[in-house]
N, C-alpha and C positions, 0 to 999 in steps of 0.2 A: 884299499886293495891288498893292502902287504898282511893284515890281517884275516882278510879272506882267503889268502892262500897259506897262510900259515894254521889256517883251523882245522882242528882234527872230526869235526862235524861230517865234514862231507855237502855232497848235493843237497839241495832246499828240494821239497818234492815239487815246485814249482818250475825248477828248472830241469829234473826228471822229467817233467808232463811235455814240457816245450820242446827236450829233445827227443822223446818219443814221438813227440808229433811230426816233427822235422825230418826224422827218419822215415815214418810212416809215409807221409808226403814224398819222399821223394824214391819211397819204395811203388806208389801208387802211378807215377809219372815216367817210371821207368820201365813197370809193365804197358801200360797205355803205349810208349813209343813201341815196344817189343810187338804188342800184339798190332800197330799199325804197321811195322814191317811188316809182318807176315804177308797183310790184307793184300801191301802193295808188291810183295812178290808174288804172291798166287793171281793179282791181276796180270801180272807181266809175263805169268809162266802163260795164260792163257790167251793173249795178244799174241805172245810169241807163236803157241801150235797153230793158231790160227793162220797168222802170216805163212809159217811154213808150209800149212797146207794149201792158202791160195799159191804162193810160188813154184808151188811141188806142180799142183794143174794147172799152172799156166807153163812151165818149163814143157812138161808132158803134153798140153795140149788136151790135155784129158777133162778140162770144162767144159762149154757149148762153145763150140766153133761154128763162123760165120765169118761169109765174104763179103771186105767194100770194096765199091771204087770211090777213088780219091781221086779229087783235080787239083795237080800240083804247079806252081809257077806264073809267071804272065802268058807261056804260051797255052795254060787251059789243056795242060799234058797229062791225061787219065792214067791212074795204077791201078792195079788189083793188089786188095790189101787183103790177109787172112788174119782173123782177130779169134783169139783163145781166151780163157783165162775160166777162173771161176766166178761166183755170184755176188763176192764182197766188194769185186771194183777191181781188183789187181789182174792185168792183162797182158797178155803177149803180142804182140805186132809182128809182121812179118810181109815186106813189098815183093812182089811178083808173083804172089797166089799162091805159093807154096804152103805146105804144113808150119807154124809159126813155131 
């Protein structure tokens, strides 16, 4: 060892190729992560306008609105319920038949 680092030779181009490759390799690995960030922010931006827009129309009311009645309780107590929202599933509720 103590002569290996005492040599005025330098790198073996064996041990050039290995850390070019080591390099290489964890140059390769660290765009892969980069470019999967990306993927999984631009899914998230688009989950997000989504969300916002069902909440936007169901806050508004501005999806398909539609009246139930509900039977609440053991006494078999009828409500009118007014149900909003948009098409994804996210909805607005609101009891005694008003605008939700």
């Amino acid at each position: 060892m103590r002569r290996k680092l005492g040599s005025a030779r330098g790198e073996t181009l064996v041990e050039t190729l290995a850390a070019i490759l080591i390099a290489s390799l964890a140059g390769i690995i660290f765009m892969s992560m980069a470019l999967s960030a990306g993927r999984l922010n631009q899914a998230a931006g688009q989950a997000d306008a989504a969300f916002y827009a069902e909440a936007s129309a169901a806050e508004a009311a501005g999806g398909t609105a539609a009246q139930a009645e509900v039977s609440w309780g053991a006494g078999g107590e009828t409500f009118s319920v007014s149900v909003a929202g948009g098409g994804a599933g996210l909805k607005s509720y609101r009891a005694g038949g008003g605008a939700p």
